[in-house]
N, CA, C and O atoms as a GROMACS GRO file, in nm:
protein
  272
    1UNK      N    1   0.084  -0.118   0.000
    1UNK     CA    2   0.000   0.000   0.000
    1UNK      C    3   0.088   0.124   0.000
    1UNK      O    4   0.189   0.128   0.070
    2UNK      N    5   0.050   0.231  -0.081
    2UNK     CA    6   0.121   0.343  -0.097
    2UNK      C    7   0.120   0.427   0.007
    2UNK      O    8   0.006   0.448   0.048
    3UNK      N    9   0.184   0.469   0.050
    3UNK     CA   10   0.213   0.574   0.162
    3UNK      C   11   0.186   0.741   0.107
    3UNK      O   12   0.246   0.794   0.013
    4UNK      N   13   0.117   0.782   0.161
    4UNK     CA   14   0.086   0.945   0.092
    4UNK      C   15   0.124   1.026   0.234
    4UNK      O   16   0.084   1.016   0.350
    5UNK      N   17   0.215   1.104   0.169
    5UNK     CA   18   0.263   1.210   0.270
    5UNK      C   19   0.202   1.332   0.284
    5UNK      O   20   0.166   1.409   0.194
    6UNK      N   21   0.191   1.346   0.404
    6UNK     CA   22   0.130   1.437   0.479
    6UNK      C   23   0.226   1.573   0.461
    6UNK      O   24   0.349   1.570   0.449
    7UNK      N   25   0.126   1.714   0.463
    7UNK     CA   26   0.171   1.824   0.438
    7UNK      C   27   0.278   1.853   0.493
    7UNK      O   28   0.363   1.920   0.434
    8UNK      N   29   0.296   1.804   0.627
    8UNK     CA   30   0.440   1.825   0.730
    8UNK      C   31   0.571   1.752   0.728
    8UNK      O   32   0.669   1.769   0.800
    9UNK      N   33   0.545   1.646   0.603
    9UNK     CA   34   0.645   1.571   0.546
    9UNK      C   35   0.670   1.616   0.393
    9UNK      O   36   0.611   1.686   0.312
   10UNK      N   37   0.762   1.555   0.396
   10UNK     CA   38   0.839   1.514   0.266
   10UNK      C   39   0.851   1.383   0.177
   10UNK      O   40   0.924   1.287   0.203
   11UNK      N   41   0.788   1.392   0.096
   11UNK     CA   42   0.843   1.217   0.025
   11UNK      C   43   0.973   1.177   0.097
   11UNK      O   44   0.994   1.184   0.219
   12UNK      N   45   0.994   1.166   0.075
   12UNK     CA   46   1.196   1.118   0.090
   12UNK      C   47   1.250   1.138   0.236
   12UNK      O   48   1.303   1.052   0.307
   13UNK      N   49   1.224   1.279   0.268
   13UNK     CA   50   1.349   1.272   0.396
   13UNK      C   51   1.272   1.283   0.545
   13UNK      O   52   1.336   1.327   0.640
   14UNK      N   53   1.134   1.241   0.563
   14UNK     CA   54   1.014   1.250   0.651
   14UNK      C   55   0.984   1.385   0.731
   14UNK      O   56   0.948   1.474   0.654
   15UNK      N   57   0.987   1.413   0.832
   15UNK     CA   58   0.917   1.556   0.819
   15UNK      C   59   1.037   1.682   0.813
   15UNK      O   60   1.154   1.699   0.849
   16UNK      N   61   0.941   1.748   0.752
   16UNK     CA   62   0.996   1.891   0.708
   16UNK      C   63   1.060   1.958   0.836
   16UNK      O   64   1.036   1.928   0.953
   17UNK      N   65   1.173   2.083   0.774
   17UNK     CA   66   1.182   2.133   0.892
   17UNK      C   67   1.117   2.271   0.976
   17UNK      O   68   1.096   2.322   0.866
   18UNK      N   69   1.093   2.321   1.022
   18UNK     CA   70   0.972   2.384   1.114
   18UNK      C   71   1.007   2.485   1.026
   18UNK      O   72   0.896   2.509   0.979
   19UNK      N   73   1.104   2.580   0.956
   19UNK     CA   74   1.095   2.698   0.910
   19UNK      C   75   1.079   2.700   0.749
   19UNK      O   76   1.113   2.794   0.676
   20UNK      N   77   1.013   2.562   0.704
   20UNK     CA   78   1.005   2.543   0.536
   20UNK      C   79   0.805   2.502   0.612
   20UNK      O   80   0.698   2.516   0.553
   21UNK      N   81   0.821   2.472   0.694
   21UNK     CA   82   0.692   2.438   0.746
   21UNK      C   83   0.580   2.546   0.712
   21UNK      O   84   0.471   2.545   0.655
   22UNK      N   85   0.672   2.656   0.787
   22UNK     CA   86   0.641   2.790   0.838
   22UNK      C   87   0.612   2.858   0.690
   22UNK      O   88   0.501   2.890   0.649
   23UNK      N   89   0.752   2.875   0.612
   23UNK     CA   90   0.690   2.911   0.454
   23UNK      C   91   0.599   2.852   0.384
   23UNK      O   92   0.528   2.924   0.314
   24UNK      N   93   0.573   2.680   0.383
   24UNK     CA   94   0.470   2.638   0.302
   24UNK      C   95   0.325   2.669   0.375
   24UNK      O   96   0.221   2.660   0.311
   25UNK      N   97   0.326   2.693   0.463
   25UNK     CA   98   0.215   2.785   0.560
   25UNK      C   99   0.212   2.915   0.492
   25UNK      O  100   0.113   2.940   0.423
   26UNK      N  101   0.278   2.976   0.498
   26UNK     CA  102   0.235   3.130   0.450
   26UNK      C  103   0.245   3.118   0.301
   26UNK      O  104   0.217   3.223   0.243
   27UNK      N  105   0.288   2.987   0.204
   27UNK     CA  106   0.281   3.051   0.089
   27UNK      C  107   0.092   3.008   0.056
   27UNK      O  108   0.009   3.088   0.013
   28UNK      N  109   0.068   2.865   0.092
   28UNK     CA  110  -0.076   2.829   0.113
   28UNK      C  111  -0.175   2.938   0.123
   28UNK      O  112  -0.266   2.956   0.043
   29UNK      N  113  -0.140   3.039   0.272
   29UNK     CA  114  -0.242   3.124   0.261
   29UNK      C  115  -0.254   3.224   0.230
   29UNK      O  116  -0.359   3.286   0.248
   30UNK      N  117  -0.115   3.289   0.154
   30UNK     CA  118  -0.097   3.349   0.015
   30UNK      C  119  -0.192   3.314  -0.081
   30UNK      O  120  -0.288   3.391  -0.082
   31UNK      N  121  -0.197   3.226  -0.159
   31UNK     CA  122  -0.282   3.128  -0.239
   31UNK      C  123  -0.379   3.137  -0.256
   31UNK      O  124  -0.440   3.145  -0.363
   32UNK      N  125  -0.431   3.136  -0.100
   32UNK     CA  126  -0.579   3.094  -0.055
   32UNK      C  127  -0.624   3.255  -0.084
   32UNK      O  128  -0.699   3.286  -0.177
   33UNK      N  129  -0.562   3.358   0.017
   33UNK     CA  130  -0.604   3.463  -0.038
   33UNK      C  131  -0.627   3.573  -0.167
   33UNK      O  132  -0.701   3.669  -0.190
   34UNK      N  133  -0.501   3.488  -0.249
   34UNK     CA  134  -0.511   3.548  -0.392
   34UNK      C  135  -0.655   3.474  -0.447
   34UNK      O  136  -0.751   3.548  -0.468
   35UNK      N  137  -0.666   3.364  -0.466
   35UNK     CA  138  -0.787   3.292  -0.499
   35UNK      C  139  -0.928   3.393  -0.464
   35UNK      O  140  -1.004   3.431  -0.553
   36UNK      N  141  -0.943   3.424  -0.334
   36UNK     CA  142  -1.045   3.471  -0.284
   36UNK      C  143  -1.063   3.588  -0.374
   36UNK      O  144  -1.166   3.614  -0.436
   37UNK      N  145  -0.931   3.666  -0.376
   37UNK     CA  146  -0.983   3.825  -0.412
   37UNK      C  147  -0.962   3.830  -0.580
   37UNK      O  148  -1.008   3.931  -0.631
   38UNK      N  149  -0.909   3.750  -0.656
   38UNK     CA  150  -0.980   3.638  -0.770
   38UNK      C  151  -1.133   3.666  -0.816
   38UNK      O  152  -1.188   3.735  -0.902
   39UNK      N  153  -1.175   3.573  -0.714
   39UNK     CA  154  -1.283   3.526  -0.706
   39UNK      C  155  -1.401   3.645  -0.706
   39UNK      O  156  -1.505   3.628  -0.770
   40UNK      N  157  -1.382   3.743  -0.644
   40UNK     CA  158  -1.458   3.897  -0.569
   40UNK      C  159  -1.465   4.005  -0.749
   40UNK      O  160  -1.544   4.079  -0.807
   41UNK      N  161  -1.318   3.945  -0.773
   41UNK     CA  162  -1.311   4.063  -0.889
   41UNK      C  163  -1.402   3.973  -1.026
   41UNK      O  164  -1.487   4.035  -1.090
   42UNK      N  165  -1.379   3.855  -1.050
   42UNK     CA  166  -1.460   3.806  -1.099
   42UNK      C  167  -1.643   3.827  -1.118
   42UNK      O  168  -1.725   3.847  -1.207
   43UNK      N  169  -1.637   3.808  -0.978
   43UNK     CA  170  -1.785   3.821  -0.960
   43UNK      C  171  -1.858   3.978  -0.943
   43UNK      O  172  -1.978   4.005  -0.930
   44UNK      N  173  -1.732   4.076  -0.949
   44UNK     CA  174  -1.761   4.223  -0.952
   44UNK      C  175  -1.749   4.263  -1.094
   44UNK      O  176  -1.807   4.360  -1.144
   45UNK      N  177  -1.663   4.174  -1.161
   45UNK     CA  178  -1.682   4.266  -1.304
   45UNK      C  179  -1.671   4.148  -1.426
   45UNK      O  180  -1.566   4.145  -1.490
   46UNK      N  181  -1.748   4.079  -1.449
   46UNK     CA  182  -1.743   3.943  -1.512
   46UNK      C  183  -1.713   3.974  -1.700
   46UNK      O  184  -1.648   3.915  -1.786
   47UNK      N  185  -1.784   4.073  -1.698
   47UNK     CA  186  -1.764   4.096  -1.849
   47UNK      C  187  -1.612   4.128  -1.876
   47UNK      O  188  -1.534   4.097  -1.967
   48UNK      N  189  -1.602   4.188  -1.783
   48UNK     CA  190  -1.423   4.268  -1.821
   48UNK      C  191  -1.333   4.163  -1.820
   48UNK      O  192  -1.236   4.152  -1.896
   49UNK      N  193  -1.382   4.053  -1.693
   49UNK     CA  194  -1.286   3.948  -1.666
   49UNK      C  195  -1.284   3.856  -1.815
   49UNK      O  196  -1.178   3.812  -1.861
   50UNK      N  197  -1.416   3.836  -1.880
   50UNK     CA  198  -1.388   3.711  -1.962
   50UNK      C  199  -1.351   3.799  -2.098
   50UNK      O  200  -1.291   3.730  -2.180
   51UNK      N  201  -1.379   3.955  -2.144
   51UNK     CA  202  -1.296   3.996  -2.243
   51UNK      C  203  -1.163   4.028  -2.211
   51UNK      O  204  -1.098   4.091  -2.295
   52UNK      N  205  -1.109   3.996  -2.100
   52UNK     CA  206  -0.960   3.993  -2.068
   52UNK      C  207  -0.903   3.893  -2.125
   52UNK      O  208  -0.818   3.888  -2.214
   53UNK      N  209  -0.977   3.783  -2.041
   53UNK     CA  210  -0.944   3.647  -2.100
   53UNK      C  211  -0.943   3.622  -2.227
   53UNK      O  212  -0.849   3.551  -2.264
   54UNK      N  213  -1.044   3.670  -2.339
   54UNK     CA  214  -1.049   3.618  -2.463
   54UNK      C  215  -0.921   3.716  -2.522
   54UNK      O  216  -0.847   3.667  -2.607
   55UNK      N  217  -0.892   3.894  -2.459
   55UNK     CA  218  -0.770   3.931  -2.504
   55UNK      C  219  -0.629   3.895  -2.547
   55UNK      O  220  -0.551   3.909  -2.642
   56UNK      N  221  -0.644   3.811  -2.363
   56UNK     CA  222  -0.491   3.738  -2.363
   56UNK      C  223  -0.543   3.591  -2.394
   56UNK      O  224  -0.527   3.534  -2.287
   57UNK      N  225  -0.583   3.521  -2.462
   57UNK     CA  226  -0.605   3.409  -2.550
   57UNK      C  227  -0.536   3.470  -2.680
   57UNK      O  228  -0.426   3.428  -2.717
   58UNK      N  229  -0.611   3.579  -2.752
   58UNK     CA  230  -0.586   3.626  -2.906
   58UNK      C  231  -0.465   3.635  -2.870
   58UNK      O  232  -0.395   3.585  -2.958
   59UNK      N  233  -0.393   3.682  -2.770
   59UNK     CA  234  -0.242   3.746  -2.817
   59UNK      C  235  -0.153   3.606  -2.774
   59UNK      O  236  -0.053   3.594  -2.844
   60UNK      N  237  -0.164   3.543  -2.715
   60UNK     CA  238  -0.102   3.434  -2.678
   60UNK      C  239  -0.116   3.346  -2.852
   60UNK      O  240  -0.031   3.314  -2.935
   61UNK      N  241  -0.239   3.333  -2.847
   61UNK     CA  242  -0.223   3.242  -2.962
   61UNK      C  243  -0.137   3.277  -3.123
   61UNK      O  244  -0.099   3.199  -3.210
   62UNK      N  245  -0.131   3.414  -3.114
   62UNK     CA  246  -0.089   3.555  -3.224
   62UNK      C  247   0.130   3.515  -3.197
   62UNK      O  248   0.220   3.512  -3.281
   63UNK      N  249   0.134   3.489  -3.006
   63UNK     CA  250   0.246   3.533  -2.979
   63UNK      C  251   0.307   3.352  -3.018
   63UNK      O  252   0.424   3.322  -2.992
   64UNK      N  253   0.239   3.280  -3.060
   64UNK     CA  254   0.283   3.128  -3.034
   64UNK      C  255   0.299   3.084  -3.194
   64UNK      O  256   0.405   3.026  -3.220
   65UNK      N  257   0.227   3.100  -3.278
   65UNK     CA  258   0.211   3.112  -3.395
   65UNK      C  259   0.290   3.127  -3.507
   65UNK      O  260   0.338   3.239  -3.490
   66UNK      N  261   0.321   3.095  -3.583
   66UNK     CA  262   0.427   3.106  -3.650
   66UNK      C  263   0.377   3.183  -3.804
   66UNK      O  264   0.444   3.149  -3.902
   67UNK      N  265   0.259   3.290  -3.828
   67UNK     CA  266   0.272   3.331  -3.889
   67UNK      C  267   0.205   3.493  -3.849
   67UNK      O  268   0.101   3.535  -3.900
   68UNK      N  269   0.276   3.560  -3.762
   68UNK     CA  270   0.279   3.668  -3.675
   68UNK      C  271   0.285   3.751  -3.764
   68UNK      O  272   0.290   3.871  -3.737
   0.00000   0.00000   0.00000
């Protein structure tokens, strides 16, 4: 049976040490909070958000393309 490691470990060298602990803690609720305020601007301006999106689609696909 496979062993699945827990957030406070490491595959390989078993648990982490308290100050990588401490960063994967604050980068998580970094994350968590970018997500949220994401989420707020989304739902505050939806049109702008998805002609953003279709913006940077056209130019991505324009910038990938090989006949620019």
């Amino acid at each position: 049976m496979e062993h699945e490691a827990r957030p406070e470990e490491s595959r390989h060298n078993g648990p982490l040490p308290n100050e990588l602990q401490v960063q994967l803690s604050r980068f998580r609720e970094g994350l968590a909070e970018m997500d949220q305020r994401t989420r707020t601007v989304v739902r505050e301006h939806p049109i702008a958000c998805v002609l953003g999106a279709v913006a940077l689609g056209y130019l991505a696909g324009r910038l990938f393309t090989k006949r620019w």
